[in-house]
Backbone as CSV, one residue per row, in Angstrom:
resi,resn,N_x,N_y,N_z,CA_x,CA_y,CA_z,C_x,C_y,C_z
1,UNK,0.848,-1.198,0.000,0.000,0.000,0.000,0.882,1.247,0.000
2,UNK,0.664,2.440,-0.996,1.729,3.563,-0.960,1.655,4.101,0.537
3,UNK,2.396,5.150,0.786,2.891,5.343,1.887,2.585,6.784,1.664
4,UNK,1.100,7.584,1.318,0.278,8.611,1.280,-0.074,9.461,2.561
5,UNK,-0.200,10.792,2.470,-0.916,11.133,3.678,-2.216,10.769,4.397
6,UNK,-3.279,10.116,3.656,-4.283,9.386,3.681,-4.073,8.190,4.827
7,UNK,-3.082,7.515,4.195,-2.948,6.408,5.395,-2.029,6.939,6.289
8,UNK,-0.856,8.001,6.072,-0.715,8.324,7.968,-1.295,9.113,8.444
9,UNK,-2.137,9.625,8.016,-3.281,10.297,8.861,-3.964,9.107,9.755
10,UNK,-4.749,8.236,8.552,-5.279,6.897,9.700,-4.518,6.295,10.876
11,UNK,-3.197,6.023,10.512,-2.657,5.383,11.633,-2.037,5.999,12.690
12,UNK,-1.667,7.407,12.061,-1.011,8.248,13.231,-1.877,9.383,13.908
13,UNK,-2.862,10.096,13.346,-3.807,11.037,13.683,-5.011,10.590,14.751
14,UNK,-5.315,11.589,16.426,-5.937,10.809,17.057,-7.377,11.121,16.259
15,UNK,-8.639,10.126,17.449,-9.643,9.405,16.659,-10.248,10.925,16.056
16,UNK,-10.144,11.871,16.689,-11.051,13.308,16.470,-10.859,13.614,14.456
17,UNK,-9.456,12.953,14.261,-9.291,13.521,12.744,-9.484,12.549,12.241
18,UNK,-9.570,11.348,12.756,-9.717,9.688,11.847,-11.559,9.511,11.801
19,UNK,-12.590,10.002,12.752,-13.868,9.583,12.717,-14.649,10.470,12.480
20,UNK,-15.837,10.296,11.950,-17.350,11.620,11.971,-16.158,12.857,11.026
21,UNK,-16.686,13.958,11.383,-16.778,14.709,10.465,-15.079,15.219,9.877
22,UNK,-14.370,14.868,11.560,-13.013,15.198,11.525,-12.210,14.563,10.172
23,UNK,-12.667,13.134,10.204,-12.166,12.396,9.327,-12.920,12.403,7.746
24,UNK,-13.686,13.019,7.601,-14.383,13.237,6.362,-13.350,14.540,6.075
25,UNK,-12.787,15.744,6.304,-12.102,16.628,6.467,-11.088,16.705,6.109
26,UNK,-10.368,15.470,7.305,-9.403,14.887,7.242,-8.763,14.837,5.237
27,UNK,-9.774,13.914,5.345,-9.950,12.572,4.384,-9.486,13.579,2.589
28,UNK,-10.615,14.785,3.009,-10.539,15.500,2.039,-9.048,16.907,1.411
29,UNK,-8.660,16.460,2.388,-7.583,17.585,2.699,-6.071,16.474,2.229
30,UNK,-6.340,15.150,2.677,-5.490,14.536,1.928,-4.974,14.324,0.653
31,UNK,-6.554,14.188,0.335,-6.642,13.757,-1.275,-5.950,14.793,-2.306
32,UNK,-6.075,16.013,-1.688,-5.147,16.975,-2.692,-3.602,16.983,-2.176
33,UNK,-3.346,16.750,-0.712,-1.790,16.857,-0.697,-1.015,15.281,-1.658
34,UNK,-1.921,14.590,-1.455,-1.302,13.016,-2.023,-0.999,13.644,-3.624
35,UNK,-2.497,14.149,-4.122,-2.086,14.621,-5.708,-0.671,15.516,-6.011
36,UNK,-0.838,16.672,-4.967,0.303,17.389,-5.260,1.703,16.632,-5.060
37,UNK,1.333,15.814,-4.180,2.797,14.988,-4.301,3.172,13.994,-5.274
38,UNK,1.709,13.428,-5.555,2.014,12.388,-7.148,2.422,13.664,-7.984
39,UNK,1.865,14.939,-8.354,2.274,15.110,-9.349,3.830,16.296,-9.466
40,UNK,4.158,16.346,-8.218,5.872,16.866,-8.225,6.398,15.227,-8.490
41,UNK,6.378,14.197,-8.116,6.613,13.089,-8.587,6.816,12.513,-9.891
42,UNK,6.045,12.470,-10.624,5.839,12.009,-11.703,6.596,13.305,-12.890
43,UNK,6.753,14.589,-12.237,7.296,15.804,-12.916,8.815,15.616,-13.237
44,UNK,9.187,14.908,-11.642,10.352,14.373,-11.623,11.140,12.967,-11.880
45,UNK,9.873,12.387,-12.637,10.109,11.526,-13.428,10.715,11.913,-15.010
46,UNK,9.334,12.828,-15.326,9.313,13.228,-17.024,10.370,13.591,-17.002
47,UNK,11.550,14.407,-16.166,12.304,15.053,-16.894,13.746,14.641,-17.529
48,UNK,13.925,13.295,-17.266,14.279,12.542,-17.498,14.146,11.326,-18.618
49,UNK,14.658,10.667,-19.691,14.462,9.399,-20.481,14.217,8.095,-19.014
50,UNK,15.546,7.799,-18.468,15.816,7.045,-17.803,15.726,7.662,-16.410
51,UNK,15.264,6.661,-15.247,15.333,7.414,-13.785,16.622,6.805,-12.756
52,UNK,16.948,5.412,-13.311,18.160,4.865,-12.547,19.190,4.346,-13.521
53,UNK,20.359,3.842,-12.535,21.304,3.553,-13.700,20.652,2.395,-14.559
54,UNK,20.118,1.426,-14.126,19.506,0.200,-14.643,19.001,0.425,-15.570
55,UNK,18.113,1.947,-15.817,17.542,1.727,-16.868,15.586,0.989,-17.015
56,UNK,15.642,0.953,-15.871,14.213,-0.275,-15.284,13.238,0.965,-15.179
57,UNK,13.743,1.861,-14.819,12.250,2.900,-14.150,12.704,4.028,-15.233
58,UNK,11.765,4.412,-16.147,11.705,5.406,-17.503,10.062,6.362,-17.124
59,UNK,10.960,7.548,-17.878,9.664,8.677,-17.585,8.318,8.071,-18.257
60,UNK,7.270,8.701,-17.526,5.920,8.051,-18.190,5.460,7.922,-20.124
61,UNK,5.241,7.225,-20.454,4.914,7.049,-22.255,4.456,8.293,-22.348
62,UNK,3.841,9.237,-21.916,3.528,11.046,-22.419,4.743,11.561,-23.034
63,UNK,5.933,11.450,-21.268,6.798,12.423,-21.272,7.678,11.391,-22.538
64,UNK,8.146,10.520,-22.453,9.051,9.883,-23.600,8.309,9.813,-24.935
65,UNK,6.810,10.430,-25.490,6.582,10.932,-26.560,7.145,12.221,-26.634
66,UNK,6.539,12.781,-25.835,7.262,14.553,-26.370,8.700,14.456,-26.322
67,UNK,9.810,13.927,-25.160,11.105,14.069,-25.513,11.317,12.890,-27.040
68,UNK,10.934,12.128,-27.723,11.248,11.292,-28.876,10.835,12.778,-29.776
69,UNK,9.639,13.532,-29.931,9.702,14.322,-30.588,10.653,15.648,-30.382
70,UNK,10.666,15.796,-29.795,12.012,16.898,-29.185,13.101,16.718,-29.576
71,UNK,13.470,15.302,-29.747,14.815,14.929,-30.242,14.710,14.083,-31.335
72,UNK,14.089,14.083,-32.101,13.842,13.704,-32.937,14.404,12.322,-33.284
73,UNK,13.916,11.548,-32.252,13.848,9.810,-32.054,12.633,9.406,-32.412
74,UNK,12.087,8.601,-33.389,10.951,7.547,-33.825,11.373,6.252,-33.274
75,UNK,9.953,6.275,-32.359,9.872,5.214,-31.501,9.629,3.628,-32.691
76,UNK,10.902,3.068,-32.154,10.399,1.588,-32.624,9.069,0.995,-33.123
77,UNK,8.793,-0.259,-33.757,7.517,-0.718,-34.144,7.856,-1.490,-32.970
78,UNK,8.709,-1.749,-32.089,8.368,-2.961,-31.238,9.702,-2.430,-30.218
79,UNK,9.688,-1.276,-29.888,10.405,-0.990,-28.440,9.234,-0.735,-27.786
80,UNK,10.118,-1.702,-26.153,9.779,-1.199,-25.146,10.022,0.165,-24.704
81,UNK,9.379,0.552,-23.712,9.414,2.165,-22.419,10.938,1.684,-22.343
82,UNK,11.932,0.584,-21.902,13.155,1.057,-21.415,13.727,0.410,-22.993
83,UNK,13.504,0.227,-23.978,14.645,0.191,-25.072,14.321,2.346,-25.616
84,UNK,12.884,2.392,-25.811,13.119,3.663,-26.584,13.795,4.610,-25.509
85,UNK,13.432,4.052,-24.197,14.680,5.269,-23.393,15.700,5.394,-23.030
86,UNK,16.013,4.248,-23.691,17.930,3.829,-23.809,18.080,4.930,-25.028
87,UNK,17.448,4.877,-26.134,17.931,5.327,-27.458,17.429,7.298,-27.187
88,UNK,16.602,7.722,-26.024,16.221,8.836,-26.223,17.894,9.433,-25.441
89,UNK,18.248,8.350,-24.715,19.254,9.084,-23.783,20.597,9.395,-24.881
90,UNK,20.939,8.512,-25.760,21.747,8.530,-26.587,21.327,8.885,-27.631
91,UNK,20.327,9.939,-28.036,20.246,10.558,-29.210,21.216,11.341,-29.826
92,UNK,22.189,11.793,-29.287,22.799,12.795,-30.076,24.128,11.959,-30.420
93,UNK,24.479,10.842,-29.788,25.771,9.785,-30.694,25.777,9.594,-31.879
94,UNK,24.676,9.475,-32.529,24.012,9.175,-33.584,24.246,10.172,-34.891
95,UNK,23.929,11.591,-34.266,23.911,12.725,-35.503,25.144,13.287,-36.040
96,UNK,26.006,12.926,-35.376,27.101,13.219,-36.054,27.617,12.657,-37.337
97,UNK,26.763,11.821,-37.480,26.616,10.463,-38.751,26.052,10.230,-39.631
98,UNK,25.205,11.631,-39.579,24.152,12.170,-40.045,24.736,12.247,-41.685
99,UNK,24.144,11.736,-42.571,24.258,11.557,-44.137,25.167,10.274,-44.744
100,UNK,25.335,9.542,-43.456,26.319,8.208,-43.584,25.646,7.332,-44.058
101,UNK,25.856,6.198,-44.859,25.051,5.311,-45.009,24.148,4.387,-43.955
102,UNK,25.800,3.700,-43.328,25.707,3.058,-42.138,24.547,3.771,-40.952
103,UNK,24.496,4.896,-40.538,23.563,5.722,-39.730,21.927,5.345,-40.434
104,UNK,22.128,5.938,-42.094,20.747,5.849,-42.557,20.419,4.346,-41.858
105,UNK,20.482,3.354,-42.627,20.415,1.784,-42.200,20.025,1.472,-40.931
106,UNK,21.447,2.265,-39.765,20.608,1.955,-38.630,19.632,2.430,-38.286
107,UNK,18.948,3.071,-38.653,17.853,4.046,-37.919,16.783,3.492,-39.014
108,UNK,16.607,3.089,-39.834,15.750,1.903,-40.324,15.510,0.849,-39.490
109,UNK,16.430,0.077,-39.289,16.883,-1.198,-38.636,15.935,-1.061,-36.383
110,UNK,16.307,0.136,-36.658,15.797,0.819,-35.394,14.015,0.719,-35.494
111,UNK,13.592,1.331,-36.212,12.026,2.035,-36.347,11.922,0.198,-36.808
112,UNK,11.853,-0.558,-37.735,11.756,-1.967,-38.279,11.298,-2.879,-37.138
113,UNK,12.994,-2.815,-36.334,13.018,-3.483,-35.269,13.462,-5.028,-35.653
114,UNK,13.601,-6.337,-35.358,14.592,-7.431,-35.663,13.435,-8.073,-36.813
115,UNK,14.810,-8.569,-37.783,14.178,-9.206,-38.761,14.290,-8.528,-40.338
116,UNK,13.988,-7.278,-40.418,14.800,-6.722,-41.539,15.673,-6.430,-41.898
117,UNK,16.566,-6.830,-43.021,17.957,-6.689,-43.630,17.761,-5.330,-45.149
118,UNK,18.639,-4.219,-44.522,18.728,-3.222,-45.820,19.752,-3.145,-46.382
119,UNK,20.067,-2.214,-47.607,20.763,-2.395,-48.517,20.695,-0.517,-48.831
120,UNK,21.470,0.104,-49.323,21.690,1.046,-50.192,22.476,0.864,-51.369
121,UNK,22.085,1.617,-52.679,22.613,1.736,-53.910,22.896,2.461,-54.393
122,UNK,24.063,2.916,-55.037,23.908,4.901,-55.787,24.171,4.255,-57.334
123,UNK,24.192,5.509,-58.234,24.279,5.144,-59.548,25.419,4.213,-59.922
124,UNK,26.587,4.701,-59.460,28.038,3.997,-59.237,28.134,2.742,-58.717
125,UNK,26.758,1.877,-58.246,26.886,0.504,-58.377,27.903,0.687,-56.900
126,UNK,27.514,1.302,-55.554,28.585,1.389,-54.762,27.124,0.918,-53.215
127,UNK,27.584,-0.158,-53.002,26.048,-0.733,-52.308,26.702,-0.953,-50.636
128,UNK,25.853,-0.532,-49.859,26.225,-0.552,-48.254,24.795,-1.399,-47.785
129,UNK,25.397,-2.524,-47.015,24.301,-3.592,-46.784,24.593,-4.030,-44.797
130,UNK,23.256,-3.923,-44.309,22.858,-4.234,-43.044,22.176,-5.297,-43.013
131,UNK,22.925,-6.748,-42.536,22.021,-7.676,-42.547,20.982,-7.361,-41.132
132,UNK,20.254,-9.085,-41.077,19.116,-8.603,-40.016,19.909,-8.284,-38.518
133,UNK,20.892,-8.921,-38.898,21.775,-9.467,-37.219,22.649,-8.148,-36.936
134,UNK,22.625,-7.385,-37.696,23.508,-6.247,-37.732,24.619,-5.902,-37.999
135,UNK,24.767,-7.096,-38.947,26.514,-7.334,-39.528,26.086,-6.265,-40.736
136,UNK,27.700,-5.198,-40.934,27.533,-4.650,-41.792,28.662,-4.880,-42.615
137,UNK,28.287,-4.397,-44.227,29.435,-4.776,-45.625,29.077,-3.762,-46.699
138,UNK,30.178,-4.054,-46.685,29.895,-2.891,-48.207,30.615,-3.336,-49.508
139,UNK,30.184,-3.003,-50.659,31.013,-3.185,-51.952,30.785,-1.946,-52.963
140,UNK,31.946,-1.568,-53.580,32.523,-0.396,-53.840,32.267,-0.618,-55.848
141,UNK,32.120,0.519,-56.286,32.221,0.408,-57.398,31.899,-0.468,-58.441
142,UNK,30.662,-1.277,-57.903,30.493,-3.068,-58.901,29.719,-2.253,-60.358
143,UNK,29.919,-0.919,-60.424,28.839,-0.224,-61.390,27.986,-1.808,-62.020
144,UNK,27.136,-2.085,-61.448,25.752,-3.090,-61.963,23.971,-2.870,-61.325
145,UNK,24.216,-1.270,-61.015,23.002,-0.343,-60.949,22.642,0.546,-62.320
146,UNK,22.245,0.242,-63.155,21.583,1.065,-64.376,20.222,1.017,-64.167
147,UNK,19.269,2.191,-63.832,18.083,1.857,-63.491,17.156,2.708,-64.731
148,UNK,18.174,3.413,-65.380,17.405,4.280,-66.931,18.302,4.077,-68.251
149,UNK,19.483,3.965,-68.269,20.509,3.867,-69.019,21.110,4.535,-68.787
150,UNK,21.276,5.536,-67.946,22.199,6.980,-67.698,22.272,6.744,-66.651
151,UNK,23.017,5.846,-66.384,23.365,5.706,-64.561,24.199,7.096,-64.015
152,UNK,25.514,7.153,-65.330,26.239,8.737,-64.608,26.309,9.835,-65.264
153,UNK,24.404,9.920,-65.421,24.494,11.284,-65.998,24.610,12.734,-65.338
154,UNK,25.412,14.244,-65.581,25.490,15.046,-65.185,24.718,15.265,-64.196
155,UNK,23.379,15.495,-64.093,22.449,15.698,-63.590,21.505,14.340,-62.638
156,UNK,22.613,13.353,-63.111,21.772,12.156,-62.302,23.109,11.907,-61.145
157,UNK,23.553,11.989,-60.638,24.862,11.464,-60.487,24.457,11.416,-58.671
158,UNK,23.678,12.592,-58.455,22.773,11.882,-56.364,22.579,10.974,-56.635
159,UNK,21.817,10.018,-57.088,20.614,9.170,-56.853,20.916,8.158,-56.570
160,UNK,19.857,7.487,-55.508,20.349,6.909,-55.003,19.196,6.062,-54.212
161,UNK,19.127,5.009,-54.307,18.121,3.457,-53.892,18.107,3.175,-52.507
162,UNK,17.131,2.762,-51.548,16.949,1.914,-50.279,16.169,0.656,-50.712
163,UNK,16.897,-0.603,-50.125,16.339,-1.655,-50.481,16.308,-2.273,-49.098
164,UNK,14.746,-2.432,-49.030,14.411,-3.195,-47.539,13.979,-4.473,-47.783
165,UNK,14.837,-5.552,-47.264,14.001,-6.899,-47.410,13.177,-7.372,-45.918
166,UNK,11.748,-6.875,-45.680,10.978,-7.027,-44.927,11.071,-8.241,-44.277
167,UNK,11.469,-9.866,-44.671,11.577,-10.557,-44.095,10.088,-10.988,-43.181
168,UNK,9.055,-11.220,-44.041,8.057,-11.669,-42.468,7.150,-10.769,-41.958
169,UNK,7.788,-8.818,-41.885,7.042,-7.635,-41.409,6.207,-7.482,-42.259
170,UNK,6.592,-7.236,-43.384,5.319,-6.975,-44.542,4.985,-8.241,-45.322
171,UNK,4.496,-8.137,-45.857,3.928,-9.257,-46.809,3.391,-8.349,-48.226
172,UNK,3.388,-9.251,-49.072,2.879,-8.798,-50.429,1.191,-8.608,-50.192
173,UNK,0.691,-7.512,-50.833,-0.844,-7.483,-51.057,-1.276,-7.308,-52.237
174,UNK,-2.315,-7.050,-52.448,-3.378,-6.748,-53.738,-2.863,-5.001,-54.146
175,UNK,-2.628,-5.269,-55.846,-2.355,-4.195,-56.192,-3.367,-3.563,-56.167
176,UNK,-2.855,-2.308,-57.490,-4.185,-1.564,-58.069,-4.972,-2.631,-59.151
177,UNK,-5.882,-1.942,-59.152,-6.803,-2.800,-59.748,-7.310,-4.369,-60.079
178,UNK,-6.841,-4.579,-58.552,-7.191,-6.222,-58.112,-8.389,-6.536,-57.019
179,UNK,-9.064,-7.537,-57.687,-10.718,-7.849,-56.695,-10.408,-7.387,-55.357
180,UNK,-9.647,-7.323,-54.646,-9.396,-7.250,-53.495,-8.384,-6.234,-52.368
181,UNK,-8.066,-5.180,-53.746,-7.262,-3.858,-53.514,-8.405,-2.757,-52.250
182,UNK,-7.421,-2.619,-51.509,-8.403,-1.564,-50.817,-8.305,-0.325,-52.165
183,UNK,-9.429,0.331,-51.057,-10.052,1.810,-52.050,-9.186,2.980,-51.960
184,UNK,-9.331,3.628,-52.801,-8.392,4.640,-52.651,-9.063,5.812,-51.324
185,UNK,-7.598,6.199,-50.737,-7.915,7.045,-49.565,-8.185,6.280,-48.648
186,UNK,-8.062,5.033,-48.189,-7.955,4.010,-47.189,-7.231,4.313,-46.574
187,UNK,-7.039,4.955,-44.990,-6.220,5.219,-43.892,-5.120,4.567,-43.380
188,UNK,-5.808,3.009,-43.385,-5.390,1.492,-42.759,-4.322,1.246,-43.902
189,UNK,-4.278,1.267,-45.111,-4.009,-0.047,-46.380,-3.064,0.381,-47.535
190,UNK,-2.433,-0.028,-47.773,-1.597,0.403,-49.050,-1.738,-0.696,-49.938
191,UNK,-1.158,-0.293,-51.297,-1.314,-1.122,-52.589,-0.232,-2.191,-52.625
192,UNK,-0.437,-3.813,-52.564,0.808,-3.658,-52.970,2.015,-4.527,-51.610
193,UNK,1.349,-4.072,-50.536,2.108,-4.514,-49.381,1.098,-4.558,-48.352
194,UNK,1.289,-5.054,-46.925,1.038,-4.577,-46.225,1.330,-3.904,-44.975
195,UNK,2.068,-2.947,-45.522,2.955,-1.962,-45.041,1.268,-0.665,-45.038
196,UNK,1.276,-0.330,-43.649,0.456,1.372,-43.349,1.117,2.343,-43.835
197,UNK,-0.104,2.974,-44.105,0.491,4.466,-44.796,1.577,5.310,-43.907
198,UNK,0.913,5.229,-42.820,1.898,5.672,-41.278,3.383,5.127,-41.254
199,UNK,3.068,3.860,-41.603,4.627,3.255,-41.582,5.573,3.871,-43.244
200,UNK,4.945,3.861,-43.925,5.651,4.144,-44.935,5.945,5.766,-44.847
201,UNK,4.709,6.327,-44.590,5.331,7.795,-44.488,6.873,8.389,-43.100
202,UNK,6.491,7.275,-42.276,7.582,7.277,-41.175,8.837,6.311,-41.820
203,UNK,8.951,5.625,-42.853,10.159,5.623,-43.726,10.625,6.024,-44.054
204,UNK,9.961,6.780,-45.305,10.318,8.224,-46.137,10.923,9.253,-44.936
205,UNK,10.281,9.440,-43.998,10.757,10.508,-43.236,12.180,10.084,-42.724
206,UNK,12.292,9.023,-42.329,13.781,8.658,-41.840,14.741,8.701,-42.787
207,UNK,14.336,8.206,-44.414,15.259,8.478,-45.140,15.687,9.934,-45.441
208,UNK,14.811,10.753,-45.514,14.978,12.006,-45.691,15.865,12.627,-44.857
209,UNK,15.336,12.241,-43.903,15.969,12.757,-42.763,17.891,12.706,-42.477
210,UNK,18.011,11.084,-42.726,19.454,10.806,-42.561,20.662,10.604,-44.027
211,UNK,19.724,10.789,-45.025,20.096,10.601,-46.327,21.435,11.518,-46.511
212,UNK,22.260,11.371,-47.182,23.524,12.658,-47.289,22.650,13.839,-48.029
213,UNK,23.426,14.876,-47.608,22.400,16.638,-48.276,22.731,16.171,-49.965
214,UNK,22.189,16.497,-50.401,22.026,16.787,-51.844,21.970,15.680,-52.925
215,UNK,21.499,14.632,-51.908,21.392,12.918,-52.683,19.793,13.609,-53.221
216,UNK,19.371,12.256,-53.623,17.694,12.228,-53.630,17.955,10.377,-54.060
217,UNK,16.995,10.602,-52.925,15.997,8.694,-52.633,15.282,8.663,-53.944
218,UNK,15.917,7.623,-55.295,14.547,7.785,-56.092,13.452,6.925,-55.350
219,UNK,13.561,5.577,-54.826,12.998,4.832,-54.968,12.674,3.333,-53.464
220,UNK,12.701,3.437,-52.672,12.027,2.821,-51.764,11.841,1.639,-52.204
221,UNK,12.920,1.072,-52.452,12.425,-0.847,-52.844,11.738,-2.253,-51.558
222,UNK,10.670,-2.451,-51.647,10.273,-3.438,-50.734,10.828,-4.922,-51.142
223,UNK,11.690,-5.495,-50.795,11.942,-6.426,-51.875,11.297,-8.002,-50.967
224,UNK,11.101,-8.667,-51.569,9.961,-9.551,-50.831,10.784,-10.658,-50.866
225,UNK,11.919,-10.880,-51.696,12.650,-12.342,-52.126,14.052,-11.882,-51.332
226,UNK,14.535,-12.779,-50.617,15.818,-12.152,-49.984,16.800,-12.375,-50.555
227,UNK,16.971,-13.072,-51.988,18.032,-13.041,-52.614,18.361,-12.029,-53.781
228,UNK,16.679,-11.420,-53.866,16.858,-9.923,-55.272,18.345,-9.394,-54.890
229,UNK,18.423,-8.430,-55.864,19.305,-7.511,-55.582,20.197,-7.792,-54.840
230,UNK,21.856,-8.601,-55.641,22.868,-9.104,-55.296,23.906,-8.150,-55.371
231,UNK,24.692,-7.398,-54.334,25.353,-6.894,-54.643,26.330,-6.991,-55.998
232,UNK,26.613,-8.682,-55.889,27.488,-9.303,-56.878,27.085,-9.159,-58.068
233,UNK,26.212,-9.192,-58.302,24.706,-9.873,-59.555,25.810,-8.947,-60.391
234,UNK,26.041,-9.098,-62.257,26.030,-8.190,-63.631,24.817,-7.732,-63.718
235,UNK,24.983,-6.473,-63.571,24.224,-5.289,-64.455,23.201,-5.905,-65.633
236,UNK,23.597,-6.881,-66.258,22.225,-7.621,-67.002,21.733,-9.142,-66.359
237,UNK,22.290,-8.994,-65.234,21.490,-10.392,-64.491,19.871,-10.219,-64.681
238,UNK,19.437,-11.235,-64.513,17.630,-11.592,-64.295,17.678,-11.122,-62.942
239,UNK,16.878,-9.831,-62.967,16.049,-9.215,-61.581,16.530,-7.878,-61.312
240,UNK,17.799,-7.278,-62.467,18.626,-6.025,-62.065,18.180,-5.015,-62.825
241,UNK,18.040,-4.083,-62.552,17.603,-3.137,-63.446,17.930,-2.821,-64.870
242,UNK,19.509,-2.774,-65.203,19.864,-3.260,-66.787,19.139,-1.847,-67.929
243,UNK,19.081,-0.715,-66.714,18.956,0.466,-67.891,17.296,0.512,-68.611
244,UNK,16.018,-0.413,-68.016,15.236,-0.308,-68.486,13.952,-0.441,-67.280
245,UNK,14.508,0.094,-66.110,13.447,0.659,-64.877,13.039,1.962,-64.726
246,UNK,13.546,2.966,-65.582,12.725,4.012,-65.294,11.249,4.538,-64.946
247,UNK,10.481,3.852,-66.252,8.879,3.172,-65.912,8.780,2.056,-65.675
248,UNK,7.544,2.211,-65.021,7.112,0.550,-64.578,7.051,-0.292,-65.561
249,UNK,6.401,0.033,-67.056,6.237,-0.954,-67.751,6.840,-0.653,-68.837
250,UNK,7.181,-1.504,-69.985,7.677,-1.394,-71.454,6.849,-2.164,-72.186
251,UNK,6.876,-1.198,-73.355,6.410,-1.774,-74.616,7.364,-3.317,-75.295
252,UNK,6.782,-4.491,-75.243,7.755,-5.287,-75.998,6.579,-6.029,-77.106
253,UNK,7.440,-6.118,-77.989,6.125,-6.780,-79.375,4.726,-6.158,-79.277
254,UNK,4.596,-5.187,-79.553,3.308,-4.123,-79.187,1.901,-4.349,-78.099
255,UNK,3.283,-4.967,-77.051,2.581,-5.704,-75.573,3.228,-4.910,-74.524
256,UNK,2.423,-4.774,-73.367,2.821,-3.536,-72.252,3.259,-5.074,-71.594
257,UNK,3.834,-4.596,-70.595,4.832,-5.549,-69.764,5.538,-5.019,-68.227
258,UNK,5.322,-5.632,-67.673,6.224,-5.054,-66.305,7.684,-5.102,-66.453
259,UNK,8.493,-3.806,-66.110,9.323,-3.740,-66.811,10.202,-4.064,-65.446
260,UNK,9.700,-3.750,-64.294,10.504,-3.730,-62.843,10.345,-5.319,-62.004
261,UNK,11.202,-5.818,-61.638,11.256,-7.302,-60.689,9.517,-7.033,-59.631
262,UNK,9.380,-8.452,-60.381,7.958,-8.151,-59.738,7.895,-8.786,-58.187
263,UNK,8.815,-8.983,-57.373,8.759,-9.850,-56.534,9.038,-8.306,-55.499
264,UNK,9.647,-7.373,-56.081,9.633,-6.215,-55.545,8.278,-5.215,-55.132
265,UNK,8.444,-4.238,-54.359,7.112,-3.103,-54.285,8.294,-1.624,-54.880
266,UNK,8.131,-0.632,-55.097,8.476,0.248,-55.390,7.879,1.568,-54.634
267,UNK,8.381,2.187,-53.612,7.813,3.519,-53.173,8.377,4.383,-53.473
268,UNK,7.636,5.672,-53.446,8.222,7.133,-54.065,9.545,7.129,-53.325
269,UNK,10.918,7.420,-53.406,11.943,8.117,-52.507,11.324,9.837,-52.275
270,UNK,12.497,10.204,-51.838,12.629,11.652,-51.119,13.756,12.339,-51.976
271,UNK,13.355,13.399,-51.805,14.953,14.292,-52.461,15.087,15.680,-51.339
């Protein structure tokens, strides 16, 4: 039982303030000192991520929303009160890293949570990869990214790919114009995946956010097969872009055709 003025009034106050009217009085005069003390309490909780070294006792889910927005931490799809207030306390380790690959990735890997493995790509075929376990690799220069035919053109030379293999989180859904596509302007549902609009727009935002200045995200790859997109793969392997992804579809023998790996989803990037 807390240890309130309420109950040492009962046990320590004689009967005149504990019975009849004394104690109705009593009773009432407590109830606001107990509040004022829960709430210098709990004040002196919020102001804080963490309250001990352990890490066990974290400011209330209010106060660790407004400080995640304050510091511009997006809470996990699957942190706990003491993982997101491990990461609110160490927010600023992080920004100095700010336009790194490795940083972008983690802070995917972060909001995701276990189980997704990403990938980045620039025109230069120069790919930085986060498996699920958090082993990271990179490979330099394999130029076998052509996603229009002008991989290094003047004016193309930012651009630059996120490839998330969901692993399990998302799943494939009903496109456009399938018996079973939600409607357009559906809150809940996207085309295509089943990835929320919420979640995808809180993608985009992270990429934006940690992307290097003056890149631009074309393209948000969901990739559904965990072997697509091989770092190793030639530039005309089966499943690589090969200079003819710009649109979704191509004309071949005066037949429209999907021109992009269909095992993939495709979302807008950021610039």
């Amino acid at each position: 039982m807390p240890l309130g003025l309420r109950f040492l009034r009962e046990k320590l106050a004689p009967s005149w303030l504990t019975d009849g009217e004394g104690g109705l009085v009593g009773y009432s005069l407590d109830v606001l000192g107990d509040a004022f003390i829960e709430r210098v309490r709990l004040g002196l909780m919020a102001r804080l991520p963490q309250n001990n070294p352990q890490g066990t006792k974290t400011a209330p889910p209010d106060a660790l929303l407004r400080m995640g927005r304050d510091r511009r931490v997006v809470r996990g799809l699957t942190d706990t009160d003491q993982v997101y207030a491990a990461r609110l306390v160490s927010w600023l380790d992080g920004r100095g890293r700010t336009g790194n690959p490795w940083a972008l990735l983690k802070r995917l890997s972060e909001y995701l949570g276990p189980g997704p493995a990403f990938r980045t790509v620039d025109v230069r075929g120069n790919w930085f990869s986060r498996d699920a376990d958090g082993a990271e690799s990179c490979l330099m220069k394999q130029a076998n990214w052509d996603w229009d035919g002008d991989p290094d053109g003047a004016s193309r030379w930012s651009r630059f790919w996120v490839i998330i293999y969901p692993n399990g989180l998302f799943t494939e859904g009903p496109g456009w114009g399938d018996g079973d596509a939600p409607n357009w302007g559906d809150p809940d549902t996207t085309w295509g995946s089943t990835a929320t609009p919420e979640q995808v727009t809180t993608i985009r935002g992270l990429v934006k956010e940690w992307k290097p200045e003056g890149t631009r995200c074309i393209n948000i790859i969901l990739a559904f097969d965990p072997d697509s997109f091989d770092p190793t793969a030639a530039v005309d392997d089966t499943g690589m872009p090969a200079g003819l992804w710009e649109h979704w579809s191509r004309n071949v023998g005066g037949v429209q055709v999907p021109a992009r790996l269909e095992t993939a989803r495709y979302w807008d990037g950021v610039y």
